[in-house]
C-alpha positions in Angstrom: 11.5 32.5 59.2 12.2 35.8 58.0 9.7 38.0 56.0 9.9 38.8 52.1 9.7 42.7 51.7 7.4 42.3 48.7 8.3 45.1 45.6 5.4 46.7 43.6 4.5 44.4 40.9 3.9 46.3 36.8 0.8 44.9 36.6 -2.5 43.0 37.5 -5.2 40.5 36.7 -8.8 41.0 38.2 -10.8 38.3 38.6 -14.5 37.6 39.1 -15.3 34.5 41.2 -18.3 32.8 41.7 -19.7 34.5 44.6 -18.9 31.8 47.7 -18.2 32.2 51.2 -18.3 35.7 50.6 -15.3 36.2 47.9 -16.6 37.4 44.7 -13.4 39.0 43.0 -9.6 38.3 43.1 -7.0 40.7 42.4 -4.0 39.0 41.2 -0.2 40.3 40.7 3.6 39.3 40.6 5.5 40.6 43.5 9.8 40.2 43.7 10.4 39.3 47.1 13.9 40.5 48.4 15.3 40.1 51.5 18.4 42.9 52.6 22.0 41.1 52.9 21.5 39.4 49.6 23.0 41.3 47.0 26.1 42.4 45.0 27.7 45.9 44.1 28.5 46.0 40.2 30.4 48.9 38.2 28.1 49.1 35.7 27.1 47.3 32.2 29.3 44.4 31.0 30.8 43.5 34.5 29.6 41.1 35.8 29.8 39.9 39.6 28.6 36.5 41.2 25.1 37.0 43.5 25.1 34.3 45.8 23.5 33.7 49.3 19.8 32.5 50.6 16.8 33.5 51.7 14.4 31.4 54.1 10.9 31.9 54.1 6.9 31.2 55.2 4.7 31.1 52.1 2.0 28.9 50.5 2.6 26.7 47.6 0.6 26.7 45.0 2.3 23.4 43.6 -0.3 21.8 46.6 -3.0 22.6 44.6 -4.5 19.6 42.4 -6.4 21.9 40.4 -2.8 23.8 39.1 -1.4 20.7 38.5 -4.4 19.6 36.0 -4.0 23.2 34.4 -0.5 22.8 33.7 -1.4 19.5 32.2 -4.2 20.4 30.5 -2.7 23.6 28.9 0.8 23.1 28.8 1.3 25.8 31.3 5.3 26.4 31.8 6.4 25.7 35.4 6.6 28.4 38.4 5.6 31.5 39.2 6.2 33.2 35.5 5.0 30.2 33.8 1.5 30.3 35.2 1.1 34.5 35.6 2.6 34.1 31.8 -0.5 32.3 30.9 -2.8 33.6 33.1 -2.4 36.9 31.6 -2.3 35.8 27.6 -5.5 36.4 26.0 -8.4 35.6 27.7 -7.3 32.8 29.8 -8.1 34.2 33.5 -11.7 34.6 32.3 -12.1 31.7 29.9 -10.6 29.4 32.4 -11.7 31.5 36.0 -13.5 28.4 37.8 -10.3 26.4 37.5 -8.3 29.2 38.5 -10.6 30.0 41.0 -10.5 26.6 42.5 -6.6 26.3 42.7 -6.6 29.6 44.8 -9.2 28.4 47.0 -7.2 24.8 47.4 -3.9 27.0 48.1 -5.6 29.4 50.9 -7.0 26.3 52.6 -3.5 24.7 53.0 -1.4 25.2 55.6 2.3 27.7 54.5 5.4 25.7 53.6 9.0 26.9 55.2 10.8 27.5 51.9 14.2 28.7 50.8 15.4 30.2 47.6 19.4 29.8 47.3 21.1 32.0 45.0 23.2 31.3 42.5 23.5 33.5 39.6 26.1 36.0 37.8 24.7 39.6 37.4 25.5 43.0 35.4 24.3 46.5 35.5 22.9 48.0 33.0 24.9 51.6 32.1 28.3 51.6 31.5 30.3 53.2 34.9 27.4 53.7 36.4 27.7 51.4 39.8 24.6 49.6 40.9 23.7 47.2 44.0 21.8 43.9 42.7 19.9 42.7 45.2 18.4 39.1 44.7 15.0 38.7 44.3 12.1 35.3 43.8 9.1 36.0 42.0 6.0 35.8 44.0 2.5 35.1 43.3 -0.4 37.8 44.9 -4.1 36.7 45.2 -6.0 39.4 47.1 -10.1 38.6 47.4 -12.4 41.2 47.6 -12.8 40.6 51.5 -9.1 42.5 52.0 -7.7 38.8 52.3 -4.0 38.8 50.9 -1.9 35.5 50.3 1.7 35.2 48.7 2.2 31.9 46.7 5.3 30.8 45.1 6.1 27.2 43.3 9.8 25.2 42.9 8.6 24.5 39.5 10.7 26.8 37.4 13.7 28.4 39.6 15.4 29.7 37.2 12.6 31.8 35.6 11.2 32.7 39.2 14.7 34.4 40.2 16.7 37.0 39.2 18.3 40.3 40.5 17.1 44.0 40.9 19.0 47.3 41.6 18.0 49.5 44.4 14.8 51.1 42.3 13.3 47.8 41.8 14.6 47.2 37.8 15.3 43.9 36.6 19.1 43.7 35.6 20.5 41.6 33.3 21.9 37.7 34.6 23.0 34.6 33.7 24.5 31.3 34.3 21.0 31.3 37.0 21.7 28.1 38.7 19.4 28.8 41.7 17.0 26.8 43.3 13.7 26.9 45.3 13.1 24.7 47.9 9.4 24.2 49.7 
């Protein structure tokens, strides 16, 4: 299985837990994980170039977790990745709803990693005019870091096509479409 290199996310959510087992905070971010050989040279806004290939991958799912499932249910959380950081991070919901959260990152740590693989199918474009850019494909990744210095990387095969994209060598989204790839876990 090959390792995600894991881009710096734009932002984070802290989160006090119930102080068990020695965790009493989470730190929680979005990551892009890339992988080098995946990727596409573009000429610049309005061309557009086809980025296909695949990535394999060890990760945890966070689609195991029963206690995600009865958020998405009960809140009408969006699928994937996005869906859930997008509501985690709207209003007040990581505090309101922090035992439930809580509880879906301590069902996810306790399972065992998944071998997943993200194939990519998507068109891409730069975005200035003659300005020639690399897109390298990316899937959105979910950080939970506890207070202890535990790190875990969680990603779901809920919503593919929101929890991929492409990036140019500084780590910018770029513009896509026609995103027909999938995530498989």
């Amino acid at each position: 299985m090959t390792t995600l290199a894991l881009a710096h996310a734009p932002s984070s959510v802290a989160l006090l837990a119930t102080a068990t087992e020695g965790v009493s905070s989470y730190q929680v971010s979005t990551k892009r994980g890339t992988q080098s050989g995946v990727g596409v040279t573009i000429s610049g806004a309005g061309a557009w170039a086809e980025l296909k290939g695949e990535m394999t991958f060890e990760i945890y799912s966070i689609d195991s977790s029963k206690a995600y499932s009865e958020m998405k249910s009960s809140y009408d959380i969006s699928g994937g990745v996005h869906g859930f950081w997008s509501w985690l991070g709207f209003g007040a919901n990581a505090e309101t709803h922090k035992s439930e959260v809580e509880s879906m990152f301590k069902e996810v740590t306790n399972t065992q990693k998944v071998n997943g693989k993200a194939a990519f199918d998507l068109m891409v474009s730069g975005i200035y005019p003659n300005v020639q850019v690399f897109a390298q494909a990316y899937v959105m990744v979910l950080q939970i870091q506890d207070n202890l210095g535990n790190t875990y990387n969680m990603i779901s095969d809920g919503d593919p096509s929101s929890d991929t994209g492409a990036q140019d060598q500084n780590g910018n989204a770029l513009p896509s479409s026609k995103n027909n790839s999938t995530i498989s876990l």
